[in-house]
FIDRENFI-729539 format. One record per residue (C-alpha): residue number from 1; residue in three letters; x, y, z. Coordinates in steps of 0.1 Angstrom, whole numbers. Each point is the difference from the previous one (the first is absolute). Last residue first. Layout:
  seq  type     px     py     pz
  NUM   ALA      X      Y      Z
...
//
This chain:
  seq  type     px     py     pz
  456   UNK   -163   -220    117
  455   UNK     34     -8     13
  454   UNK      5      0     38
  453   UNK     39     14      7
  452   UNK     25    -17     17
  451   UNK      3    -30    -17
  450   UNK     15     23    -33
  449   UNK     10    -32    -19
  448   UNK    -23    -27      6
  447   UNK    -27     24      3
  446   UNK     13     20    -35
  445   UNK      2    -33    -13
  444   UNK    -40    -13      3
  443   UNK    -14     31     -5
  442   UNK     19      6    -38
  441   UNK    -11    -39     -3
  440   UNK    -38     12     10
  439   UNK      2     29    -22
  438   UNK     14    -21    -30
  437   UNK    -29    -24      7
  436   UNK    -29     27     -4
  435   UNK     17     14    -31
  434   UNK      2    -30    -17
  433   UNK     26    -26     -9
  432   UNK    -11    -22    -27
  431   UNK     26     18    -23
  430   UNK     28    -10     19
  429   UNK     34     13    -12
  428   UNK     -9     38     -2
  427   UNK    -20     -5     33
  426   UNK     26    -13     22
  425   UNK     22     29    -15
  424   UNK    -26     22     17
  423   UNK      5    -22     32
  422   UNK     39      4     -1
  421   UNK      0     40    -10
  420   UNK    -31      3     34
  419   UNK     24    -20     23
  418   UNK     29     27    -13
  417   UNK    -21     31      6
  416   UNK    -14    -12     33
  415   UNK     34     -6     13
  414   UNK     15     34    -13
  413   UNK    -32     18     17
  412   UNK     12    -16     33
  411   UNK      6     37     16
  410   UNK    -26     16    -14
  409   UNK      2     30    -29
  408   UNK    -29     20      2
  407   UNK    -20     -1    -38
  406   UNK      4     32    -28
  405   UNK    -31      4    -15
  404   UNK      7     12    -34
  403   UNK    -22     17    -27
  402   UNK     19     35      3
  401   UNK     35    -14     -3
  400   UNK    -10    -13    -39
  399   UNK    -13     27    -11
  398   UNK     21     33     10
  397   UNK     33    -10      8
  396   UNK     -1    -31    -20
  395   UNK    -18     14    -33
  394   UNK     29     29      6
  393   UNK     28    -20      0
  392   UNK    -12    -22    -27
  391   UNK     -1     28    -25
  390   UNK    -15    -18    -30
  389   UNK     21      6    -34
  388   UNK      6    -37     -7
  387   UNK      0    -23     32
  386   UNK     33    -20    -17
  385   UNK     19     30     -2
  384   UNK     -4     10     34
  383   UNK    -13     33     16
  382   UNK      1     13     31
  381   UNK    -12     35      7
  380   UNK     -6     11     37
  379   UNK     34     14      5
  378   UNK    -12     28    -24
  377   UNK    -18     15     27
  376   UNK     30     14     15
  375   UNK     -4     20     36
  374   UNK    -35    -20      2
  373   UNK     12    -37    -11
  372   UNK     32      9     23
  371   UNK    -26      3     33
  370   UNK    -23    -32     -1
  369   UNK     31    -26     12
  368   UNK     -2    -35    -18
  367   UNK     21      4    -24
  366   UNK    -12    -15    -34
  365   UNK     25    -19    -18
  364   UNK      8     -6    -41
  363   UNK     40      3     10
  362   UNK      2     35     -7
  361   UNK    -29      5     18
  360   UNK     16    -11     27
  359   UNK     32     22      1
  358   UNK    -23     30     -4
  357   UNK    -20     -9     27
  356   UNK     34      0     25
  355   UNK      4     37    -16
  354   UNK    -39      9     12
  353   UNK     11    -12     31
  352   UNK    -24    -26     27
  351   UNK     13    -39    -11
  350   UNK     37     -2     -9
  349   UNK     10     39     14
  348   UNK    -17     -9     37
  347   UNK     14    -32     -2
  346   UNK     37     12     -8
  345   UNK     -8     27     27
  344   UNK     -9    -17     23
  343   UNK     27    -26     -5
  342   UNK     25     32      5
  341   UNK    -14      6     37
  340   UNK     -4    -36      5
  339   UNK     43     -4      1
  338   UNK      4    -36     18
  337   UNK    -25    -17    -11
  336   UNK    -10    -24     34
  335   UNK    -35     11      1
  334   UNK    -10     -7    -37
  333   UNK    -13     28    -21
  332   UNK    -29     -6    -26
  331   UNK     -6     -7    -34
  330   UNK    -32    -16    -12
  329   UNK     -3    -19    -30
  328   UNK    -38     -6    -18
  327   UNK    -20    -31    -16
  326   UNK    -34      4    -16
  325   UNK    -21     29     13
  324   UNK    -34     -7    -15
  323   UNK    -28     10    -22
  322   UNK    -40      1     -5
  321   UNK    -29    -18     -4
  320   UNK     11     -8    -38
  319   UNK     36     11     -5
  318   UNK      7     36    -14
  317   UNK     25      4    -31
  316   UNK     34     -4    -13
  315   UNK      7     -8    -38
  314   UNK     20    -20    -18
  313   UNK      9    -13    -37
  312   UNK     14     35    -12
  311   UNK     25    -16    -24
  310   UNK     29     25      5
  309   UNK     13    -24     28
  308   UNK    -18    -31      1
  307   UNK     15    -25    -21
  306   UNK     24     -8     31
  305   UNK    -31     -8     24
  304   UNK     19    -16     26
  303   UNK     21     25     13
  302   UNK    -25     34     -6
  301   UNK    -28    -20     16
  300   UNK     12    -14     32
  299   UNK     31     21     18
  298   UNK     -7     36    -16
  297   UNK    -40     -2      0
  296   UNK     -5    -23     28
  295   UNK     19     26     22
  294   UNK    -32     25     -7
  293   UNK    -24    -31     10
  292   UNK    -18    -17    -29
  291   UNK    -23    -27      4
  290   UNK     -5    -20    -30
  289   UNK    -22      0    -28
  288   UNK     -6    -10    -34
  287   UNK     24    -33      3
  286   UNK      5    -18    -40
  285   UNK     25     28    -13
  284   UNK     36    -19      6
  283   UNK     20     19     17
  282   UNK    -18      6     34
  281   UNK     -3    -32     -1
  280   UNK     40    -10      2
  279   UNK     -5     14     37
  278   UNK    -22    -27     10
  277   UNK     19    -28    -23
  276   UNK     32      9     24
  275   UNK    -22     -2     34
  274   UNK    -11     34     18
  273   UNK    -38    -15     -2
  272   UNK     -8    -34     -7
  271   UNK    -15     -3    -30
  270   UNK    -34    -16     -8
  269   UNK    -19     27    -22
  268   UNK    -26     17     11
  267   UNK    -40      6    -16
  266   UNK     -5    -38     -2
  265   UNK    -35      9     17
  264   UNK     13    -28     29
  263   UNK     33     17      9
  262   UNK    -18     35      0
  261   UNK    -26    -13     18
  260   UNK     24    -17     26
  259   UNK     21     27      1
  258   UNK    -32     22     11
  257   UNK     -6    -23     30
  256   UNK     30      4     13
  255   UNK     -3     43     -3
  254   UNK    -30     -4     21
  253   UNK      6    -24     25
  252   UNK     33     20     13
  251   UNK     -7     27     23
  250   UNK    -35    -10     15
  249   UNK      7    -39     -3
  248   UNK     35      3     12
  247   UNK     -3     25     27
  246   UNK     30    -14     22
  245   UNK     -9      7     34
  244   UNK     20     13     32
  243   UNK     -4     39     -7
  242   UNK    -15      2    -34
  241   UNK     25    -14    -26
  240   UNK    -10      2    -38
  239   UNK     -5     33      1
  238   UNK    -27     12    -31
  237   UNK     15     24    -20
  236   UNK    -24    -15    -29
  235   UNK     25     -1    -31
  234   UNK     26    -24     19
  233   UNK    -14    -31     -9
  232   UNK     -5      7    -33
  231   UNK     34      6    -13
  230   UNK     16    -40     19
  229   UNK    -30    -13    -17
  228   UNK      7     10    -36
  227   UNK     38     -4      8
  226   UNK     -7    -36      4
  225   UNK    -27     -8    -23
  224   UNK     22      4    -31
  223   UNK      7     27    -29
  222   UNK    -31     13     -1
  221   UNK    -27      8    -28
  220   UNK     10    -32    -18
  219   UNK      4     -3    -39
  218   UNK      4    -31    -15
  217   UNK    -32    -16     11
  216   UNK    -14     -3    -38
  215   UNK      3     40      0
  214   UNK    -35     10      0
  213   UNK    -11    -25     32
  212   UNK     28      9     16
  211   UNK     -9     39      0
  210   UNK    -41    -10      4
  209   UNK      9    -12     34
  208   UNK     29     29      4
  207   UNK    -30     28     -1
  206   UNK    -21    -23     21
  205   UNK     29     -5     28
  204   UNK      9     37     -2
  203   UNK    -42     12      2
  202   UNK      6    -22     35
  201   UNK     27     17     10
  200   UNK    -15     37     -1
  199   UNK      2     35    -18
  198   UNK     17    -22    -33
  197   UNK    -16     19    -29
  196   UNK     -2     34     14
  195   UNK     40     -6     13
  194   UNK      7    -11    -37
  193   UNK    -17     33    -16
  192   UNK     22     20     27
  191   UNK     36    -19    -11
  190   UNK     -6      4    -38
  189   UNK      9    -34    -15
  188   UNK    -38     -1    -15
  187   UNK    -16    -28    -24
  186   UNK     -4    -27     33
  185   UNK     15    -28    -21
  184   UNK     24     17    -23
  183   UNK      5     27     16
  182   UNK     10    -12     35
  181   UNK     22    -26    -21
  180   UNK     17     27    -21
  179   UNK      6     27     36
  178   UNK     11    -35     20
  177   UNK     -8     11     39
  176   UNK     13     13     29
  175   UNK    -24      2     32
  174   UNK      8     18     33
  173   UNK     26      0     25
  172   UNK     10     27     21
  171   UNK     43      1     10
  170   UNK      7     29      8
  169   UNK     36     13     11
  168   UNK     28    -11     29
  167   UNK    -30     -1     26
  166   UNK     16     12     35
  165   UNK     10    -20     30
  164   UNK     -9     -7     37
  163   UNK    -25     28      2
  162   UNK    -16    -10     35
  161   UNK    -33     -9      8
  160   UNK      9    -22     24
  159   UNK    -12    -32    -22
  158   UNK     28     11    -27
  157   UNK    -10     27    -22
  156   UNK      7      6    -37
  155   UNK    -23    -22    -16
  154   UNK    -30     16     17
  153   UNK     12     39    -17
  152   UNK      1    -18    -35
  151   UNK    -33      9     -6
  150   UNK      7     36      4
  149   UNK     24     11    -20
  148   UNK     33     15     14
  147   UNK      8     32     19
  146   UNK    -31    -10     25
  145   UNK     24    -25     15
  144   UNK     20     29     20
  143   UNK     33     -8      3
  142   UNK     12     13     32
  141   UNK     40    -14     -5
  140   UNK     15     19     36
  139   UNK    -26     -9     16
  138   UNK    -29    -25     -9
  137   UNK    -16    -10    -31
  136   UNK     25    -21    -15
  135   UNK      0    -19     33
  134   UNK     40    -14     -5
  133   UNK    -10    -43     -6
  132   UNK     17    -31     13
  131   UNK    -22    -16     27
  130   UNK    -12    -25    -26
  129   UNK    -41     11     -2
  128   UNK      3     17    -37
  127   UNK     14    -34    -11
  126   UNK    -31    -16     11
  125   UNK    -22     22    -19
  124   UNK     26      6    -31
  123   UNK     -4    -35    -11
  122   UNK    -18      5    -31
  121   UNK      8     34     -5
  120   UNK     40      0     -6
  119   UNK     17     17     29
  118   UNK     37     19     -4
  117   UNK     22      7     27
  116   UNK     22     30     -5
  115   UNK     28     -4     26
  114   UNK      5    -38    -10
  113   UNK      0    -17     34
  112   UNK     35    -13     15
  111   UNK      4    -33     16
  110   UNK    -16     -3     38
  109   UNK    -14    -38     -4
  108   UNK    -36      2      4
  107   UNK     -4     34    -17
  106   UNK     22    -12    -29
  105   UNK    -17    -31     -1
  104   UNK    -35     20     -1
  103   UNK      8     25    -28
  102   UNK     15    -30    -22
  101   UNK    -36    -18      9
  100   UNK    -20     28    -10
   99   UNK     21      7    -31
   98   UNK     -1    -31    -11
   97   UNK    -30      3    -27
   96   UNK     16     30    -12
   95   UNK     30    -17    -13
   94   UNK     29     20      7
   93   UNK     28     19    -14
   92   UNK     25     21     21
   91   UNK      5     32     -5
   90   UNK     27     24     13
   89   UNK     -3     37     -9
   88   UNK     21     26      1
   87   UNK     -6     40      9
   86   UNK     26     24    -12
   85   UNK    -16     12    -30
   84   UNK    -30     10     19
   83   UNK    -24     12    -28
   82   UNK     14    -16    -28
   81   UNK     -1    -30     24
   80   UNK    -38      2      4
   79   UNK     -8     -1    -38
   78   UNK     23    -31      1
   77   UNK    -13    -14     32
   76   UNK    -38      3    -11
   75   UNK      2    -16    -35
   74   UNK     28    -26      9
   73   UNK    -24    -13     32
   72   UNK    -31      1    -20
   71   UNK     16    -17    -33
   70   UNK     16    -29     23
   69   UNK    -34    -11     20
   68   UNK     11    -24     24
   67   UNK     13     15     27
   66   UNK     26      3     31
   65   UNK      8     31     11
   64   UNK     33     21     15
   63   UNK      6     32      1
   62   UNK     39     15     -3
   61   UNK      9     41     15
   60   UNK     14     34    -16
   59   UNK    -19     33     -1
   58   UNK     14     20    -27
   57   UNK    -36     14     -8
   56   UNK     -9     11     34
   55   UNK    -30    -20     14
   54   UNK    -37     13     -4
   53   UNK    -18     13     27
   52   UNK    -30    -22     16
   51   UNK     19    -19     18
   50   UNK     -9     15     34
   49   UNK     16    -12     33
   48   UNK    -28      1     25
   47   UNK    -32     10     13
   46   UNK    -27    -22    -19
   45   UNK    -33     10    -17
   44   UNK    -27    -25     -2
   43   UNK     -8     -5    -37
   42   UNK    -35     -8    -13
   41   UNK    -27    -23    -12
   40   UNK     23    -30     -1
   39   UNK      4      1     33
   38   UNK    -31      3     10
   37   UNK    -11    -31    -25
   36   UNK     31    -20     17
   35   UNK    -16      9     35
   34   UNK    -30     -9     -9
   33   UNK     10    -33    -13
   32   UNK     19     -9     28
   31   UNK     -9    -38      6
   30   UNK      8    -15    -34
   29   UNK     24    -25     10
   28   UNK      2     14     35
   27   UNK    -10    -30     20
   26   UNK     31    -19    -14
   25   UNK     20     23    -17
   24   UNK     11     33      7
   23   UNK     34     -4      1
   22   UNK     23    -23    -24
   21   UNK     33    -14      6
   20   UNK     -6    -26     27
   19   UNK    -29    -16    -18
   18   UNK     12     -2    -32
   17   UNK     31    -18      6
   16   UNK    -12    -35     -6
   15   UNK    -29     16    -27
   14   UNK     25      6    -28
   13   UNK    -31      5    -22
   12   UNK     20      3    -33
   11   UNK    -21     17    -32
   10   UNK      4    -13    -33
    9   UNK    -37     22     -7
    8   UNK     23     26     -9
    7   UNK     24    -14    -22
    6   UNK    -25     -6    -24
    5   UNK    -12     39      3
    4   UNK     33     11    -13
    3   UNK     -1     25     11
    2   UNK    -21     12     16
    1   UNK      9     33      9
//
């Protein structure tokens, strides 16, 4: 779960201890593709100690985990304590950008791994590789990744194919917008009139052209550049890896150029996303649009627009050419925890029961798992005070999830996404920059800092 997503991109490379601690790189950086895709596809079956029965309720016994997301852990370990009374927790709080390089001292240095490891998106492709993880998939666990949606089933696999850790809930992105603005300039704040209006980016940029224009360039359809970019890029699926080569130009082109036309059609403001006057926006009624996760909702919006609740200023809806999964928490078994039998189940309750749904909901989450939405369909509502009377659970399970091409998580991905947050940022600050020199600079550092691959 993203969470928040500033702290995500504050990734550490820890590259000195890299190589020792991680398998199948090199040669194998995106080698077993079919593999992974078999995997995926289905579960082999295992002899061996089966999990699969639920513990006794006096069970006694202590997890450990290190996080960053307070709600999520007190949410699932409170519902799953009135379960297990007798099981304790320890949690340690972490920044999410050090995980990797906390998972690799400890691997480097023989000090104690949490016993549920958790893995934040952005570098969950290396830290998938540290030889760390229980085979989720395999005997006695046997997960089988068809229990939880689909386009998450990439995200889940290290380059073996095996299920290294399970989604903790949803986390689709789409569009929210400003219900008075929408109506004021466009004359609709219905979600379905507003995806009719805005089927592609370019109608956006004319649309917000004629936007600034009617409101004396007070009123912007985007925040900033920054998080415009950073959405677009990820709405084709489109690797940005292929074997030994960086697919800049085929991958990345596209959405650069877009910032620039949305920088130079004065359709986007000039903040910096995830700083202090960033957040303060959603507050102040001048941004139509933003992207608009289901954590976004809770940890963006609700915070920082305090006139909001009651007021009906948002809605959710479809972005043009489609949506994305933005941010996302695994949680998965580490070798060295010392009781796996109860960790399975603790995972197993957090991310696959109806009850561990329950808990999320609560919380304004969606579990991941397909299963408790069918035993009790109410689980699908989530509403918010500040979204009126739309059902946001449902418009994510079942229009937003839909439109999304989920991309295959690379082992460098983290790299790419920082070099393409400093060359974006280039552009905010630079006005003369185009599109064609921001793709030759993203060129330009990805060689000097992934040598080993050709960038084209």
């Amino acid at each position: 779960m993203n969470k928040h997503i500033k702290k995500m991109v504050a990734l550490i490379m820890g590259v000195g201890m890299l190589g020792g601690l991680m398998t199948g790189c090199g040669t194998e950086k995106n080698s077993q593709t079919e593999k992974k895709e078999a995997k995926v596809e289905g579960n082999t079956e295992i002899v061996g100690e089966d999990y699969s029965q639920a513990l006794p309720s006096d069970y006694e016994g202590t997890l450990t985990m290190w996080g960053w997301d307070d709600i999520y852990y007190k949410a699932v370990t409170e519902a799953f304590q009135k379960k297990y009374p007798n099981v304790k927790f320890e949690y340690t709080p972490v920044a999410n950008g050090d995980l990797l390089q906390k998972y690799q001292t400890a691997l480097a240095t023989g000090t104690e791994l949490p016993d549920i490891a958790w893995a934040i998106i952005d570098s969950r492709a290396k830290v998938f590789e540290l030889d760390m993880w229980e085979a989720l998939d395999q005997a006695p666990y046997n997960f089988n990744i068809s229990e939880v949606y689909e386009y998450l089933h990439p995200k889940m696999v290290n380059s073996k194919g095996d299920v290294c850790g399970i989604e903790q809930c949803l986390s689709p992105a789409g569009l929210a917008y400003r219900k008075d603005l929408t109506k004021e300039y466009f004359g609709t704040d219905d979600p379905k009139e507003l995806e009719k209006m805005f089927p592609n980016w370019q109608t956006f940029i004319e649309k917000g052209k004629e936007v600034y224009e009617k409101s004396g360039g007070q009123i912007y359809m985007w925040p900033g550049v920054g998080d415009a970019q950073q959405f677009i890029r990820e709405q084709e699926g489109k690797s940005w890896i292929e074997g030994n080569v960086i697919k800049a130009t085929d991958s990345l082109k596209r959405s650069l150029e877009l910032a620039c036309e949305f920088r130079d059609s004065n359709i986007v403001d000039k903040l910096e996303a995830w700083t202090p006057a960033w957040y303060a926006s959603y507050g102040e009624g001048k941004h139509i649009f933003a992207g608009c996760a289901t954590w976004s909702v809770p940890f963006t919006i609700e915070p920082n627009d305090p006139t909001g609740k009651d007021a009906n200023h948002w809605g959710l809806m479809n972005a043009p050419e489609g949506n994305i999964s933005w941010g996302g928490t695994t949680l998965g078994i580490s070798k060295t925890c010392k009781d796996k039998r109860l960790a399975w189940e603790f995972i197993r309750f957090a991310t696959l029961s109806t009850e561990g749904a329950e808990a999320l909901n609560k919380v304004g989450f969606l579990t991941s798992a397909i299963k408790p939405y069918e035993e009790k369909p109410e689980l699908r509502v989530y509403k918010s005070a500040w979204f009126g009377d739309q059902d946001l659970g449902a418009y994510f399970l079942d229009e937003i999830i839909p439109n999304i091409k989920s991309r295959e998580m690379n082992l460098d991905d983290n790299i790419i996404h920082e070099t393409l947050n400093l060359i974006t940022t280039a552009l905010n600050n630079d006005r003369n920059m185009t599109a064609d020199q921001a793709l030759e600079k993203l060129k330009e550092e990805l060689e000097l800092k992934l040598s080993g691959y050709k960038v084209e």
